[in-house]
C-alpha positions as CSV (number, residue, x, y, z in Angstrom):
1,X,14.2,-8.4,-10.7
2,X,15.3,-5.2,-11.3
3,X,14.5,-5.3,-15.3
4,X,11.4,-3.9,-14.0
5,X,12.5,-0.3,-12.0
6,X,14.7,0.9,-14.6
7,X,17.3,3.8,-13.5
8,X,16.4,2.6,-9.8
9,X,18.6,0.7,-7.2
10,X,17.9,-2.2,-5.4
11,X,19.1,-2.3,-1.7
12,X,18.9,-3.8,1.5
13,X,18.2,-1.1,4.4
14,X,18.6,-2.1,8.2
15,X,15.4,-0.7,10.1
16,X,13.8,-1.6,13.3
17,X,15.0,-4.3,13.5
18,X,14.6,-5.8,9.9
19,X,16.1,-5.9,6.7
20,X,14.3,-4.2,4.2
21,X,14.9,-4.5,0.6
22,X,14.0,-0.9,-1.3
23,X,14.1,0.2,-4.6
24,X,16.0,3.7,-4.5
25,X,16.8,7.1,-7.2
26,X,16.3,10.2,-8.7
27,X,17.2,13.6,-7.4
28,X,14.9,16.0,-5.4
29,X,12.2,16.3,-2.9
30,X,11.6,12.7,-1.2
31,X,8.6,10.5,-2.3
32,X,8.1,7.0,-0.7
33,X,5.9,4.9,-2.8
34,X,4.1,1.6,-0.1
35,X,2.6,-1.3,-2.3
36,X,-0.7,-3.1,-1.1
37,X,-1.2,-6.7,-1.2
38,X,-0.2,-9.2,-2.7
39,X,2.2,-7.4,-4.5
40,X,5.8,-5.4,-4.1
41,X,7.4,-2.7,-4.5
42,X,7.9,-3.5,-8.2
43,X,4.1,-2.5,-8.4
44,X,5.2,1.4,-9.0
45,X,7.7,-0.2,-11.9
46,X,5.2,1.8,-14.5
47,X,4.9,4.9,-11.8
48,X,8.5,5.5,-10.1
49,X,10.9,5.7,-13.3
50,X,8.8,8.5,-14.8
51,X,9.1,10.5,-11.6
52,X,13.0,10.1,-10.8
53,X,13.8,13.5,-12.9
54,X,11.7,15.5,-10.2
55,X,11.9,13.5,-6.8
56,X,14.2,11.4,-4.8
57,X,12.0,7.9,-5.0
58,X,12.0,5.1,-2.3
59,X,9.8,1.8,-3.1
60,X,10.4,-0.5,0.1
61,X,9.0,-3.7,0.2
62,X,6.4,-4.1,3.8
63,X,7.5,-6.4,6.2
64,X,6.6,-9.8,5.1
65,X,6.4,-9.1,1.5
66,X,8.6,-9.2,-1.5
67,X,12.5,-9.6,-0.5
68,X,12.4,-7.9,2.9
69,X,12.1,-9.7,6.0
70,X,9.2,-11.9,7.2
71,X,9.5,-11.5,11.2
72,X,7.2,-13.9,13.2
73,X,5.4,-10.3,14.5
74,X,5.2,-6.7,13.6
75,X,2.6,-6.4,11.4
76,X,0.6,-3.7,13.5
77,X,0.5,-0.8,10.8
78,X,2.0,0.8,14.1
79,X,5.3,-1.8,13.5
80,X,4.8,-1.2,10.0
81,X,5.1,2.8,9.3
82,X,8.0,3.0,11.9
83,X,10.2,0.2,9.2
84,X,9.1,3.3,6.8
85,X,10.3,5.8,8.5
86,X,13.2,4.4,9.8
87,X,14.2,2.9,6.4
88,X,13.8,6.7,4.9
89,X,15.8,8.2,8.4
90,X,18.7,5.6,6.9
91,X,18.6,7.4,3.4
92,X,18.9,10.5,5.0
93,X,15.7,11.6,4.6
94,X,13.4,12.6,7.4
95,X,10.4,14.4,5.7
96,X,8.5,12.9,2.7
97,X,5.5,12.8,0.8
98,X,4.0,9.8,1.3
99,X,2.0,7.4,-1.5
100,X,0.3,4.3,-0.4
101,X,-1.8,1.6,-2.4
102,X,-4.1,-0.9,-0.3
103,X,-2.2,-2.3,2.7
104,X,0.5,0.2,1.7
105,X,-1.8,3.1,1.9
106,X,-3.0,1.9,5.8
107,X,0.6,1.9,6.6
108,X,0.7,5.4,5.1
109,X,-2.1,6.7,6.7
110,X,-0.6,5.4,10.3
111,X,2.7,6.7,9.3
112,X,1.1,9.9,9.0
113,X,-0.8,10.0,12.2
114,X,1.8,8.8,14.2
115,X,4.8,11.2,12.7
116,X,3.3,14.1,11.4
117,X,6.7,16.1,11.3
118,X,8.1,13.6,8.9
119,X,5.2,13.8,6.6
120,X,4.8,16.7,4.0
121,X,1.8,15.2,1.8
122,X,-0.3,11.4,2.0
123,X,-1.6,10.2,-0.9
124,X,-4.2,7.2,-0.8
125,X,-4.9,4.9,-3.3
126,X,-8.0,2.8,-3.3
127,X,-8.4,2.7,0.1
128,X,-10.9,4.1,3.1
129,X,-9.6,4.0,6.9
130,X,-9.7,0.6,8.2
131,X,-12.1,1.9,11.2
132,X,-14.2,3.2,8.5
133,X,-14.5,-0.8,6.7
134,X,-15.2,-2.4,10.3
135,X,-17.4,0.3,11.7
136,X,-19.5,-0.1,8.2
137,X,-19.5,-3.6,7.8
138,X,-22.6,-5.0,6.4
139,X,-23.6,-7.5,3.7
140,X,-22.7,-6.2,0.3
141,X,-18.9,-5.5,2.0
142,X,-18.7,-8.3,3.5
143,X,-19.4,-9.9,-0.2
144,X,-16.8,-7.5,-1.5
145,X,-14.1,-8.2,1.4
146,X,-14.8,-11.4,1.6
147,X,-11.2,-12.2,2.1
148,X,-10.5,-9.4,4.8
149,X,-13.1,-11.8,7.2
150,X,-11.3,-15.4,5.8
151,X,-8.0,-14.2,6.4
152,X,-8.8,-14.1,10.2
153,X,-9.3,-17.4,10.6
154,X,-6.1,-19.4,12.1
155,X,-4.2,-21.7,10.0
156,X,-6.3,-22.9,7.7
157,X,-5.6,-19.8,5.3
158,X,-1.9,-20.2,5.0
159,X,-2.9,-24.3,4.2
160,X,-5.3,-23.5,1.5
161,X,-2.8,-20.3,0.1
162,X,0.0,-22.4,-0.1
163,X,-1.5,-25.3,-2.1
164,X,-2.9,-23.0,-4.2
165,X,-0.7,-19.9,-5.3
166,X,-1.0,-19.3,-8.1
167,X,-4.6,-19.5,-8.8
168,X,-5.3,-17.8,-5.9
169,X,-3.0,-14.8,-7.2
170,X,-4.6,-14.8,-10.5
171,X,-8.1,-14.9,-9.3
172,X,-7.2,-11.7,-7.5
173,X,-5.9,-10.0,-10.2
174,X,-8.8,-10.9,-12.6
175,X,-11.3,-9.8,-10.1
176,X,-10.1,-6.4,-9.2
177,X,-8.3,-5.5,-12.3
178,X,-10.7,-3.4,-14.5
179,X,-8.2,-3.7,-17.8
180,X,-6.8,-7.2,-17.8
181,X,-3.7,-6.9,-19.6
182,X,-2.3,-4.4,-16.5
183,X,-0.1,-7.1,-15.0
184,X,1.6,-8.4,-17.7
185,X,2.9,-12.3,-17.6
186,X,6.3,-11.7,-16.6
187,X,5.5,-9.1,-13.6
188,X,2.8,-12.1,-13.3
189,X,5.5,-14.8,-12.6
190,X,7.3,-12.0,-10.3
191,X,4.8,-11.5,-7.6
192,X,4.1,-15.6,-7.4
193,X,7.9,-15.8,-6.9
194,X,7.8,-13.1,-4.1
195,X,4.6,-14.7,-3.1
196,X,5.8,-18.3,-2.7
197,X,8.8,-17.3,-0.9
198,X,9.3,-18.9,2.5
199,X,7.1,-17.1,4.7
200,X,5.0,-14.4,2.6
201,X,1.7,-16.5,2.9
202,X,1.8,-15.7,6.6
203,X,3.1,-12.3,6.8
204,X,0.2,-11.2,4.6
205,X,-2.3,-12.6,6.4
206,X,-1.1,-11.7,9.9
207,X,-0.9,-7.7,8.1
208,X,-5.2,-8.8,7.8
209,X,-5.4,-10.1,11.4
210,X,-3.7,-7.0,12.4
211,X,-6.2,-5.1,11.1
212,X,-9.1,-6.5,13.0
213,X,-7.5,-6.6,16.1
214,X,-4.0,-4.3,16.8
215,X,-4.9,-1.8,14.1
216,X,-8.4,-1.4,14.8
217,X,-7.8,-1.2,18.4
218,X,-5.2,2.3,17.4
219,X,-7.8,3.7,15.0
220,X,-10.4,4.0,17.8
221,X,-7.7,5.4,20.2
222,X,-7.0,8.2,17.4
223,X,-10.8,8.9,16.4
224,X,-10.3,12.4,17.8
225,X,-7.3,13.0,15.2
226,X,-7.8,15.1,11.9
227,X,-4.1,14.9,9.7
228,X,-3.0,18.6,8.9
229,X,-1.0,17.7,6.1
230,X,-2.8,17.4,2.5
231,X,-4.1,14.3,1.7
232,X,-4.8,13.4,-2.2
233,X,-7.6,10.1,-2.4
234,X,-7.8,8.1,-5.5
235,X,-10.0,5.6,-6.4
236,X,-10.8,3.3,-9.0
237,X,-14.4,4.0,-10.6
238,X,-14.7,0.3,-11.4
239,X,-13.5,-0.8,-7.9
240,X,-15.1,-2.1,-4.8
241,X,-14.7,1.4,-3.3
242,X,-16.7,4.0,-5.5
243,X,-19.8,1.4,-4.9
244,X,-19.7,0.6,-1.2
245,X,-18.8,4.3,0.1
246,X,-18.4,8.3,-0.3
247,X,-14.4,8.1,-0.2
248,X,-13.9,11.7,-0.1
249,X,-16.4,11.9,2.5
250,X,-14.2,8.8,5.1
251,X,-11.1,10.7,4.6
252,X,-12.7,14.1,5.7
253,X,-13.4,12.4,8.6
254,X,-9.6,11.7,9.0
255,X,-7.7,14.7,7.7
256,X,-8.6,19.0,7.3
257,X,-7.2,19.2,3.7
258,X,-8.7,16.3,1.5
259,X,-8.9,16.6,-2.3
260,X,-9.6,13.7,-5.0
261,X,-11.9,11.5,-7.3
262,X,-12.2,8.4,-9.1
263,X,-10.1,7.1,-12.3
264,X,-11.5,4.7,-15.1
265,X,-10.0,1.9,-13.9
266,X,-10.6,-1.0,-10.8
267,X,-8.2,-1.8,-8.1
268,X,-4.6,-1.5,-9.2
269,X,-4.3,2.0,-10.3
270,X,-0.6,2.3,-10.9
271,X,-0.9,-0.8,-13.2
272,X,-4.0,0.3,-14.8
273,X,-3.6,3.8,-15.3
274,X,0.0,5.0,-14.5
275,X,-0.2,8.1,-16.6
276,X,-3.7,9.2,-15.4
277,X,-2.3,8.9,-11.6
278,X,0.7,10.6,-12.6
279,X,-1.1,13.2,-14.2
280,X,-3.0,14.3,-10.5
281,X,0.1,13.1,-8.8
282,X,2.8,15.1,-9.7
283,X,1.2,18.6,-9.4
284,X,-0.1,17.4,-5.8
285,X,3.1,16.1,-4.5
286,X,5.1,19.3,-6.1
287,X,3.0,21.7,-4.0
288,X,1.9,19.5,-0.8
């Protein structure tokens, strides 16, 4: 597994209450990189190496995905950034720049609201706030997040996921992917192992119920808090995002210092443009 994080180390970190499995190296200011669904950590594999000469990198699998644990509960986003920043506490680490991609980057962004001490930049990939999706919820995103509204059903999800992993994994690739050949076969057969491991099916869609329910039930709680630290957006110009909403404009509504723009690619941006990301990346997270 770890072919695919070269110069990085994969180990199992105790935090609240779960083991977490992380991908850890390089020497310098702390950066955690936080995968979305239905992926792991290995998603940074084309990001993290090239940034180990300048920054000390963490890439923890979530709760419920990859190799960490798959608790019955937890997947609040409130349960989730405290794993994070109890797993970077463990390292020895107690302020960060934090990157987040999908589910990874709502984690971030609660991580952030919830510990602003510990957090010295938040980068968002792909993403607006989850208040932002329900309170604008209409027709054409209900099309485009179709599964966000399937995945709250109960039961009948984790039936249909599980008899059908594979092509529901590659559907999902083909369909936000922009350039097809960004998840190469064997990273392919990777995620469906994490995937298919006892478990995963219902941890991810319990991260989704959270959402609607836990999460969204925080957001409005917090609507009257802007993040102080810098926060970097990035977004796919292909994607379901630069279509269905101004994302500059959601995160303004969420933080005082927001900067960012779209890259020629759809959903996965480490995958499908690693060097473009790096390229706004690195300066950002040297000076946040």
């Amino acid at each position: 597994m770890s072919d695919f994080m070269p110069g990085m180390q994969q180990q199992t970190i105790r935090a609240n209450g779960i083991r977490v499995n992380a991908w850890v190296g390089g020497e310098g200011d702390p950066v955690v990189l936080l995968h979305g669904y239905p992926q792991t950590a290995q998603m940074w594999r084309k990001v993290a190496p090239p940034l180990l000469n300048r920054f000390a990198v963490v890439c923890p699998d979530l709760r419920g995905y990859g190799d960490s644990d798959k608790p019955r509960d937890g997947y609040d986003k409130r349960s989730m950034a405290k794993d994070v920043k109890e797993t970077m506490a463990a390292l020895g680490f107690e302020r960060f720049a934090l990157v987040g991609h999908d589910r990874g980057a709502r984690v971030a962004h609660r991580l952030a609201v919830d510990y602003p001490d510990a957090v010295k930049s938040l980068t968002v990939l792909d993403i607006v706030p989850t208040h932002t999706v329900f309170r604008d919820a209409g027709k054409d995103l209900a099309a485009a997040y179709w599964h966000w509204f399937f995945f709250q059903v109960p039961d009948l999800p984790e039936i249909m996921l599980a008899n059908s992993a594979e092509p529901f994994l590659r559907s999902m690739f083909r369909a936000l992917c922009y350039r097809q050949d960004a998840i190469e076969e064997p990273m392919f057969r990777e995620y469906l192992r994490a995937f298919t491991l006892p478990g995963t099916i219902r941890a991810g869609l319990e991260d989704y119920r959270a959402a609607a329910t836990t999460d969204l039930a925080d957001d409005e709680r917090d609507l009257g808090k802007k993040l102080s630290c810098p926060l970097l957006a990035i977004w796919g110009e292909y994607g379901k995002m630069h279509t269905l909403f101004d994302v500059l404009a959601t995160w303004r509504e969420k933080a005082k210092d927001v900067r960012g723009h779209a890259l020629p690619c759809g959903h996965f941006i480490p995958e499908e443009v690693p060097d473009a990301l790096m390229r706004d990346m690195i300066p950002f997270l040297q000076q946040g």
